[in-house]
LUMPAPA-23177 format. One record per residue (C-alpha): residue number from 1; x negated, z, y; residue in three letters. Coordinates in pm, whole numbers. Example, Ala and Ser with C-alpha at 12.3 -4.5 7.8 and 13.67 -1.06 7.14 Angstrom:
! residues 2
<node><k>1</k><u>-1230</u><w>780</w><v>-450</v><r>ALA</r></node>
<node><k>2</k><u>-1367</u><w>714</w><v>-106</v><r>SER</r></node>
END
This chain:
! residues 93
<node><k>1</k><u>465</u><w>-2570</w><v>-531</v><r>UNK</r></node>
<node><k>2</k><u>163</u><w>-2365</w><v>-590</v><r>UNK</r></node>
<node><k>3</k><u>-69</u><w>-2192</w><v>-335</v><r>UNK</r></node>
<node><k>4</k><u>-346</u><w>-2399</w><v>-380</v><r>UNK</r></node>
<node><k>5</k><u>-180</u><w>-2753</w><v>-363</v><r>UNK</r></node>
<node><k>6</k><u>-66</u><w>-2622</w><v>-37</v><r>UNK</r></node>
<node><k>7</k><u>-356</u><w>-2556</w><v>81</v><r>UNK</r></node>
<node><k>8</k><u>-559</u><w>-2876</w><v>-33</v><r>UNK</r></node>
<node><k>9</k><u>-300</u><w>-3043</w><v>121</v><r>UNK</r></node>
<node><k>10</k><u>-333</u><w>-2813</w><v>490</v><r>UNK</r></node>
<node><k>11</k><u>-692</u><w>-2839</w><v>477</v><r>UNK</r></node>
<node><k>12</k><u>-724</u><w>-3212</w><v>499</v><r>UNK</r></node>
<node><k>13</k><u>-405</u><w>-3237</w><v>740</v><r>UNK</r></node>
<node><k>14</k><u>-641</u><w>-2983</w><v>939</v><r>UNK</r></node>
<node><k>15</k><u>-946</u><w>-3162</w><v>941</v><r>UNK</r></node>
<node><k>16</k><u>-762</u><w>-3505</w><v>1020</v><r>UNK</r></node>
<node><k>17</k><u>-657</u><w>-3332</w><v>1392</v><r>UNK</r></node>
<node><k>18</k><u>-949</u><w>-3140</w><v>1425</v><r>UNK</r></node>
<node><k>19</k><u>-863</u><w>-2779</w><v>1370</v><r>UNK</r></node>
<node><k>20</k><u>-1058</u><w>-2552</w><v>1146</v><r>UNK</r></node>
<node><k>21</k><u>-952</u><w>-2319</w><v>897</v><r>UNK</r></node>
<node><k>22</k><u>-709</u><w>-2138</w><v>1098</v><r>UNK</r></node>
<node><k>23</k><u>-520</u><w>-2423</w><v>1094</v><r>UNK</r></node>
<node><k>24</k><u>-531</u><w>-2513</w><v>796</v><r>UNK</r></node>
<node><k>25</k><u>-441</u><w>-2139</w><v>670</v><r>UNK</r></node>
<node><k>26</k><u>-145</u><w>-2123</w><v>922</v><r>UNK</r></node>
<node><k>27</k><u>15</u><w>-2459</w><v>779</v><r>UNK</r></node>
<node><k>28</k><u>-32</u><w>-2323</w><v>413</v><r>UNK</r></node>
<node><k>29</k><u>177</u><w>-1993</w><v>531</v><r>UNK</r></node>
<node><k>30</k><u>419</u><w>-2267</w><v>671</v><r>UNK</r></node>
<node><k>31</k><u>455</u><w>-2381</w><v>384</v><r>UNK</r></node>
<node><k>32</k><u>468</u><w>-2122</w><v>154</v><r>UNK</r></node>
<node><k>33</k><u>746</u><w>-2000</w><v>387</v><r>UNK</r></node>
<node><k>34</k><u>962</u><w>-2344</w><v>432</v><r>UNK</r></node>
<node><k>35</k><u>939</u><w>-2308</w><v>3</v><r>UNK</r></node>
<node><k>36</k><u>1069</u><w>-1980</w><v>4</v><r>UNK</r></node>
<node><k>37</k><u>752</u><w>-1742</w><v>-91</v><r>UNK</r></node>
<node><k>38</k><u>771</u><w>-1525</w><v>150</v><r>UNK</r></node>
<node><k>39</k><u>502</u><w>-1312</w><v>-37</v><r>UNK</r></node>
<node><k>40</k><u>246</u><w>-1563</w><v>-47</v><r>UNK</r></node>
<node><k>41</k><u>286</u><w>-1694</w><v>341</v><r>UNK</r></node>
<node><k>42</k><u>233</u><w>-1327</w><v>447</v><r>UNK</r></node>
<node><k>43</k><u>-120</u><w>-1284</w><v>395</v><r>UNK</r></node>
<node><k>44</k><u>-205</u><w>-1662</w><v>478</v><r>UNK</r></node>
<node><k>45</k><u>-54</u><w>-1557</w><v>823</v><r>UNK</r></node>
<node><k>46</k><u>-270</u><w>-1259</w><v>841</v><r>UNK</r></node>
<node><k>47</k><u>-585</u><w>-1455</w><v>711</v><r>UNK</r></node>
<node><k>48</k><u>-503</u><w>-1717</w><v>983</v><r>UNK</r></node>
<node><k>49</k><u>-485</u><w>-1452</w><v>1282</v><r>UNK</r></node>
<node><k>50</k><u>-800</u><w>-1331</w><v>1163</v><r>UNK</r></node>
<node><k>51</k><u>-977</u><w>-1626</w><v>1156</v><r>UNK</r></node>
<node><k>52</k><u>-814</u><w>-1696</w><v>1528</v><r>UNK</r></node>
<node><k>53</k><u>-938</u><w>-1413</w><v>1654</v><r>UNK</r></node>
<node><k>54</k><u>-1272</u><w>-1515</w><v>1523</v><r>UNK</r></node>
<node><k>55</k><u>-1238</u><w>-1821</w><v>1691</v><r>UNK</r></node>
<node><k>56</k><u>-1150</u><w>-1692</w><v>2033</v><r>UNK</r></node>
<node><k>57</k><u>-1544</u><w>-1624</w><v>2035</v><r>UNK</r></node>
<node><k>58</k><u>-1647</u><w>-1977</w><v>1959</v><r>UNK</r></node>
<node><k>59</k><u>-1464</u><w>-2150</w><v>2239</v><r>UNK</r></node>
<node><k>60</k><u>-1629</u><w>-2221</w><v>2593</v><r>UNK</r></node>
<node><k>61</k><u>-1485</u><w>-2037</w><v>2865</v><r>UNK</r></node>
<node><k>62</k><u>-1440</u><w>-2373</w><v>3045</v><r>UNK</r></node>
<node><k>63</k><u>-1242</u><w>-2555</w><v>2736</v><r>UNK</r></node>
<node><k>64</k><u>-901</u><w>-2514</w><v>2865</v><r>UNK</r></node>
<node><k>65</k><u>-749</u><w>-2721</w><v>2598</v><r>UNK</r></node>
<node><k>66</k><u>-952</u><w>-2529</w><v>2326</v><r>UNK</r></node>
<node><k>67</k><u>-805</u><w>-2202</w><v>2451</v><r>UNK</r></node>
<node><k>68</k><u>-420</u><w>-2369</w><v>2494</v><r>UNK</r></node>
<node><k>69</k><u>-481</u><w>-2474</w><v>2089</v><r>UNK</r></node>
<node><k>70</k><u>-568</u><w>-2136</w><v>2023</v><r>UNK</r></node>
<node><k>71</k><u>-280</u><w>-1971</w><v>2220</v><r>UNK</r></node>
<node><k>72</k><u>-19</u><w>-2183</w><v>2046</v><r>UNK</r></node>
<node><k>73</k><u>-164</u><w>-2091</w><v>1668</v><r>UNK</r></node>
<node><k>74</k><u>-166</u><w>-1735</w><v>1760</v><r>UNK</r></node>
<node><k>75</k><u>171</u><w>-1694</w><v>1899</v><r>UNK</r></node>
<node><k>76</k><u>260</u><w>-1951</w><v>1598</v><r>UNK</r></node>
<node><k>77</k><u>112</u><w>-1739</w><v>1365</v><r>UNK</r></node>
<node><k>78</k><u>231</u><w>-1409</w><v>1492</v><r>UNK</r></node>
<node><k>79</k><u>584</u><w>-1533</w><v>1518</v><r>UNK</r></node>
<node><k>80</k><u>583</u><w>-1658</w><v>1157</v><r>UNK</r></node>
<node><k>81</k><u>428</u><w>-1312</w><v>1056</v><r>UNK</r></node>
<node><k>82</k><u>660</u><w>-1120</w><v>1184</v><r>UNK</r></node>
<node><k>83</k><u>927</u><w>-1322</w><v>1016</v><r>UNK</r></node>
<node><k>84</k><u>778</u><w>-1244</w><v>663</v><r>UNK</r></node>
<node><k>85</k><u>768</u><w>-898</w><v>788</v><r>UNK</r></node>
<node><k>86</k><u>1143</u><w>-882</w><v>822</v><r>UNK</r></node>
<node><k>87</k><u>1219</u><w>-1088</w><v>541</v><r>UNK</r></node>
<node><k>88</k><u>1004</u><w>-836</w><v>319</v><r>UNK</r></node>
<node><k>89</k><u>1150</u><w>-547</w><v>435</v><r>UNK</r></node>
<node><k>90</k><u>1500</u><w>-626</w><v>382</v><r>UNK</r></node>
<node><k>91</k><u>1684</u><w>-530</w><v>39</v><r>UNK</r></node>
<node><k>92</k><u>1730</u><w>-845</w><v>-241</v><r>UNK</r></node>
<node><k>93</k><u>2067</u><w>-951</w><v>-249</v><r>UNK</r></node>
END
């Protein structure tokens, strides 16, 4: 499946619970990973943790939920990073 129909598919899915891009960017590296493209989910990770941080700055230091959602996409997207890290650096079979 292409980059872009996984992505026109996260961004809706996003939108449907509420979560911005970063979401939506962090379900398209899902899925580029779960299909095997390890090459393309790498930068969608990165492009997520970016826009997370970003986010950080946006939420109300009283919105305890809004900083739980953002601690589970970061350590979601981190993980999932570092496992296209690993799977990048080792040697084809």
């Amino acid at each position: 499946m292409p980059a872009t129909d996984a992505f026109e598919r996260a961004v809706p899915a996003s939108a449907q619970y509420a979560g911005p891009l970063d979401e939506a960017l962090t379900l398209l590296g899902d899925e580029e990973l779960r299909a095997g493209n390890v090459e393309a989910a790498k930068p969608a990770y990165e492009l997520a943790l970016a826009t997370l941080q970003a986010s950080k700055k946006a939420v109300a230091k009283d919105d305890q939920i809004g900083h739980a959602r953002l601690r589970g996409m970061i350590v979601h997207a981190r993980t999932n990073h570092a496992v296209t890290v690993l799977r990048l650096a080792q040697p084809s079979p």
